[in-house]
VMD Tcl script that builds the backbone (N, CA, C; Angstrom):
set m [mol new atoms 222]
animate dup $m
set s [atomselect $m all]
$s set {name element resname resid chain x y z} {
  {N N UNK 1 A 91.606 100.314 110.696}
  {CA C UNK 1 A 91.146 100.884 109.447}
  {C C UNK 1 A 92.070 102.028 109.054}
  {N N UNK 2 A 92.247 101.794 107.681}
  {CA C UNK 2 A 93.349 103.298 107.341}
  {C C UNK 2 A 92.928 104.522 107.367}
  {N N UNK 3 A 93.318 105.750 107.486}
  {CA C UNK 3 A 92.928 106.667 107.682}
  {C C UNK 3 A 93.446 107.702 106.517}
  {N N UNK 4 A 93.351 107.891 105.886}
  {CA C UNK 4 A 94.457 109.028 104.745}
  {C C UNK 4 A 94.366 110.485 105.645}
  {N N UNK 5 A 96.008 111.092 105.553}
  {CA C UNK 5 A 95.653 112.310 106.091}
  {C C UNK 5 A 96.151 113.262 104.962}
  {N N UNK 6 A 95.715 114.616 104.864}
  {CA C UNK 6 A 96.233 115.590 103.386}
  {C C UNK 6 A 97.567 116.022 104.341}
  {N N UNK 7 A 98.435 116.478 103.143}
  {CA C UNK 7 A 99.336 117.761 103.504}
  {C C UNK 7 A 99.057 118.536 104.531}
  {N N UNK 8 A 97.898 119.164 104.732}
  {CA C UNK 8 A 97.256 120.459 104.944}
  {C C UNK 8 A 97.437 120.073 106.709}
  {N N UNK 9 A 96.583 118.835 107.016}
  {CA C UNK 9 A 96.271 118.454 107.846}
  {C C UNK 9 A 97.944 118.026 108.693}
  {N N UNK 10 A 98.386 117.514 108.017}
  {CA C UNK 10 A 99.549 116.483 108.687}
  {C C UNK 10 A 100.585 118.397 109.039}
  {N N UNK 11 A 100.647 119.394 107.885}
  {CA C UNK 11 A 101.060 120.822 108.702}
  {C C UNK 11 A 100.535 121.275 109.943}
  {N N UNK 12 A 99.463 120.791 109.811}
  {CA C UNK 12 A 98.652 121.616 111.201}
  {C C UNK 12 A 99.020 121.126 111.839}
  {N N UNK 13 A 98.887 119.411 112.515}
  {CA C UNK 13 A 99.075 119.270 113.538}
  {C C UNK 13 A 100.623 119.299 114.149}
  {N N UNK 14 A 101.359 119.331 112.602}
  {CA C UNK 14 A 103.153 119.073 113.167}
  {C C UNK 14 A 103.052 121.223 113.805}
  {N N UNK 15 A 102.386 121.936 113.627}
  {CA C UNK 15 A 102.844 123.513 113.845}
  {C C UNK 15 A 102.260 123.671 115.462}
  {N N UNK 16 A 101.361 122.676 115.436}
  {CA C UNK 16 A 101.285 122.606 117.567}
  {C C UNK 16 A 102.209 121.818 118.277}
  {N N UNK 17 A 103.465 121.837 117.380}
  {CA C UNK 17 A 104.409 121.147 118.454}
  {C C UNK 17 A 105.660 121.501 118.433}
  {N N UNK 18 A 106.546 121.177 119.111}
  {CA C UNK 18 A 108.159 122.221 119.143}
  {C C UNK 18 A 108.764 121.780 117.958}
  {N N UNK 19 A 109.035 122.951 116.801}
  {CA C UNK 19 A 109.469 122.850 116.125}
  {C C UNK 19 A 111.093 122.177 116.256}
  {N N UNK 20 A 111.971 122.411 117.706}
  {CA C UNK 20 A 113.036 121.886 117.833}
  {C C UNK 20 A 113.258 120.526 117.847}
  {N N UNK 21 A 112.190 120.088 117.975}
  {CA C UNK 21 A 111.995 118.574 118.691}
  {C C UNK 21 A 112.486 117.276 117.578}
  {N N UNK 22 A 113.043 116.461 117.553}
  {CA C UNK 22 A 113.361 115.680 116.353}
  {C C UNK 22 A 111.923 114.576 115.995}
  {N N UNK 23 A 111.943 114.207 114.730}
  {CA C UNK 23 A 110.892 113.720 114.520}
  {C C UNK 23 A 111.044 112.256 114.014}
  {N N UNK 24 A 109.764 111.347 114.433}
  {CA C UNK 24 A 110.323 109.990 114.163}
  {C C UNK 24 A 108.382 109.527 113.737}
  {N N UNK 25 A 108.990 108.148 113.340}
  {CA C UNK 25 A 107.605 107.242 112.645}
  {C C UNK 25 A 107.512 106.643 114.030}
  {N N UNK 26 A 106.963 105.892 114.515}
  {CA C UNK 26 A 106.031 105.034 114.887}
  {C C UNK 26 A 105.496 103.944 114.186}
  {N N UNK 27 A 106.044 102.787 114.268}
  {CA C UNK 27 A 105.757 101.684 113.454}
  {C C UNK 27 A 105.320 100.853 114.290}
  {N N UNK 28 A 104.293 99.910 113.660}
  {CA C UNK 28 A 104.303 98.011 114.057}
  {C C UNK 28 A 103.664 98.319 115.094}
  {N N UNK 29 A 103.102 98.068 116.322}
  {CA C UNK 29 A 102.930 98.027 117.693}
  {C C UNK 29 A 103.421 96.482 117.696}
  {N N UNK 30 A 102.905 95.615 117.417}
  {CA C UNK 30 A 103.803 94.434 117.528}
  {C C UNK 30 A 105.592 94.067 117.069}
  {N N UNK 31 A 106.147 94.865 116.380}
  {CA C UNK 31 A 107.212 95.242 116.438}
  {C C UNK 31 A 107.779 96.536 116.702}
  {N N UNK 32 A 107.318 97.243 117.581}
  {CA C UNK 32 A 107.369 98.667 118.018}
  {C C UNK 32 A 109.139 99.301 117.993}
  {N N UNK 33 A 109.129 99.969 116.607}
  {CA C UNK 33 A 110.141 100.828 116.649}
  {C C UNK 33 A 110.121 102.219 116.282}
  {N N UNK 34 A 110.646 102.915 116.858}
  {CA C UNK 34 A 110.637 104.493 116.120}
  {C C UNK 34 A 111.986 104.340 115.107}
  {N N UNK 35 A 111.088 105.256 113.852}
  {CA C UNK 35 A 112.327 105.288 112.415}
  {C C UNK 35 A 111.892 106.760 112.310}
  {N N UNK 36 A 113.302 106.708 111.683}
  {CA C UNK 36 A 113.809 108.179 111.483}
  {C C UNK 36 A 113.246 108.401 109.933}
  {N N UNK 37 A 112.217 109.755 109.685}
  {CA C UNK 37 A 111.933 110.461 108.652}
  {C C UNK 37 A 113.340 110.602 107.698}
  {N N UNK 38 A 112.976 110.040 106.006}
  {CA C UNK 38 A 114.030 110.401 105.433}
  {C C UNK 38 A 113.392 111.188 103.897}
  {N N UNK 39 A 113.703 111.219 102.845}
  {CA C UNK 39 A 113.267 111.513 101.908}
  {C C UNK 39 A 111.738 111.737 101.421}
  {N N UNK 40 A 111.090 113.061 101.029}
  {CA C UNK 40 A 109.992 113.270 100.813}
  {C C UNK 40 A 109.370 113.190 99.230}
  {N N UNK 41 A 108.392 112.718 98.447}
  {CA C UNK 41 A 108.049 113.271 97.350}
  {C C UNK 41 A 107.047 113.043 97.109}
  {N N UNK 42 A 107.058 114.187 96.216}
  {CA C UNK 42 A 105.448 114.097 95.783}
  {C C UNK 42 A 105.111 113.919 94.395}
  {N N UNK 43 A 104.001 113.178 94.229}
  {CA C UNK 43 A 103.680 112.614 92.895}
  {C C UNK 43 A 102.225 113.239 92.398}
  {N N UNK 44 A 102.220 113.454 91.014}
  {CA C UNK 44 A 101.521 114.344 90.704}
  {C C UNK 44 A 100.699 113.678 89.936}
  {N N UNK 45 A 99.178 113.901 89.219}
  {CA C UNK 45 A 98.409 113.363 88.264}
  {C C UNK 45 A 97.227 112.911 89.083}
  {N N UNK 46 A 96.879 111.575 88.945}
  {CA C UNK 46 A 95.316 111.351 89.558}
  {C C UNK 46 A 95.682 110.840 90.176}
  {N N UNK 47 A 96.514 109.721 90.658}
  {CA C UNK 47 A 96.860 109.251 91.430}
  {C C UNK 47 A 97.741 109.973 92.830}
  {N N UNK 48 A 97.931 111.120 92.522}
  {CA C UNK 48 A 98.709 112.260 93.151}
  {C C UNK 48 A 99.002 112.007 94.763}
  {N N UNK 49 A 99.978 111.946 95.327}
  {CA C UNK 49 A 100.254 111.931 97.054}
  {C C UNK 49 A 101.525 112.004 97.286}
  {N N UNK 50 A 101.598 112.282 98.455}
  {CA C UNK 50 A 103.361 112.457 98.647}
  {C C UNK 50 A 103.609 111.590 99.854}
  {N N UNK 51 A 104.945 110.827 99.556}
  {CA C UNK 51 A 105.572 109.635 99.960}
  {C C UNK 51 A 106.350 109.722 101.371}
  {N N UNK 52 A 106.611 109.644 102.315}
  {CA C UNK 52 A 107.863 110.332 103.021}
  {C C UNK 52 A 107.807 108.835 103.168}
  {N N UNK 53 A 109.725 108.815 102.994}
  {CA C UNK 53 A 110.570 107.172 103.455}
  {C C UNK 53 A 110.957 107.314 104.526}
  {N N UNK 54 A 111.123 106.188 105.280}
  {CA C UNK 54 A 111.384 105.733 106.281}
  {C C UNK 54 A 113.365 105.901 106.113}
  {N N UNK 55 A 114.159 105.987 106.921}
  {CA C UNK 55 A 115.550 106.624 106.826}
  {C C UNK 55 A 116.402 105.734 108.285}
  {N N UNK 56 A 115.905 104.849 108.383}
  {CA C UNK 56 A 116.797 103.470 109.328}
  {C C UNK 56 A 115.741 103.617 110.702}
  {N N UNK 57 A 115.975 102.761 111.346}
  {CA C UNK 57 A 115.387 102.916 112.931}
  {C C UNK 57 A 116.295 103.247 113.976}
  {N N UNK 58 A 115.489 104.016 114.675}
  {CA C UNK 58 A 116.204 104.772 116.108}
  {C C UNK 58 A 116.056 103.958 117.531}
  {N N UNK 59 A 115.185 103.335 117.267}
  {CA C UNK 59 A 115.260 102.040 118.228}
  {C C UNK 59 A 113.752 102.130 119.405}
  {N N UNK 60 A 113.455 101.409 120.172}
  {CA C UNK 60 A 111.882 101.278 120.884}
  {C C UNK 60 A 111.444 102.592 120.983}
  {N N UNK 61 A 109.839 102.657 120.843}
  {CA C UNK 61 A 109.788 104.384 121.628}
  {C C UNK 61 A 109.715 104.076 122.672}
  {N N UNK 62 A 109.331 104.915 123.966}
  {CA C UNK 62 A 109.534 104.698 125.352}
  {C C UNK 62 A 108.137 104.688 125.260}
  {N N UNK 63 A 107.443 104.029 126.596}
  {CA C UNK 63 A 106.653 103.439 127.140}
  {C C UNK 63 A 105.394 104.800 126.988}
  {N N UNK 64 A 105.649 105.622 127.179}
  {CA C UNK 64 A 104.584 106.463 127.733}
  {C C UNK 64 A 103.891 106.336 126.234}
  {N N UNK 65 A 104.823 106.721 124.968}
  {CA C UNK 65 A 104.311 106.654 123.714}
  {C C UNK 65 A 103.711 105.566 123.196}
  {N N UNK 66 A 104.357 104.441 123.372}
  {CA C UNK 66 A 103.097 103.200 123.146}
  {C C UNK 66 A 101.785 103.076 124.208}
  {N N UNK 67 A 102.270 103.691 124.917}
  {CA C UNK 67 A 100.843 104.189 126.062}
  {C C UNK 67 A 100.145 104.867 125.326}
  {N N UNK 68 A 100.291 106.064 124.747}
  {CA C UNK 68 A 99.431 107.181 124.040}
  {C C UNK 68 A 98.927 106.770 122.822}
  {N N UNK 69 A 99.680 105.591 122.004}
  {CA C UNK 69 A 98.989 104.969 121.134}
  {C C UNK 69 A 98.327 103.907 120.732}
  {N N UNK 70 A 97.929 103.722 122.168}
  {CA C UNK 70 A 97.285 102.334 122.643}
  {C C UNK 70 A 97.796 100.965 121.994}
  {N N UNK 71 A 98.861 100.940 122.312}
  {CA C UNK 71 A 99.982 99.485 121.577}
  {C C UNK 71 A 100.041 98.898 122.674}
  {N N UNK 72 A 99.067 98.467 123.839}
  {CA C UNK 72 A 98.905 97.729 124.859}
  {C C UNK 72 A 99.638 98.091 126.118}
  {N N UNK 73 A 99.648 97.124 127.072}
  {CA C UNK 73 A 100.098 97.517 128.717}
  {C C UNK 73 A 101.802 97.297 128.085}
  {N N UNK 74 A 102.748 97.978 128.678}
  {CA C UNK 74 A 104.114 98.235 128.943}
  {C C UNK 74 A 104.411 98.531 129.955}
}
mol reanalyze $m
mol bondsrecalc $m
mol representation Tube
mol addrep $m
């Protein structure tokens, strides 16, 4: 089931973590790749939300992370 998360929310939880750290998507569990964050925007009116694109793939995440996101035994 989808979940929508706000701005507000998606700040909070990125400010409990090392800001040094590089950041990636998490896609597919059946095609499990990490992609690299690229371009952000935000759209305004009633329909209003902000977009972040996907910017190529970095290749499998490692095991522990499809562990933590329950994408099955690895």
């Amino acid at each position: 089931m989808p979940h929508d998360i706000t701005v507000g929310q998606l700040i909070h939880q990125l400010q409990t973590l090392d800001p040094g750290l590089p950041a990636y998507f998490a896609i597919n569990p059946d095609w499990p790749y990490a992609h690299r964050i690229g371009q952000m925007v935000q759209i305004t009116g009633p329909d209003g939300a902000v977009y972040i694109a996907e910017n190529g793939q970095e290749g499998v995440p490692p095991p522990a992370v499809r562990n933590q996101l329950n994408w099955g035994k690895v």
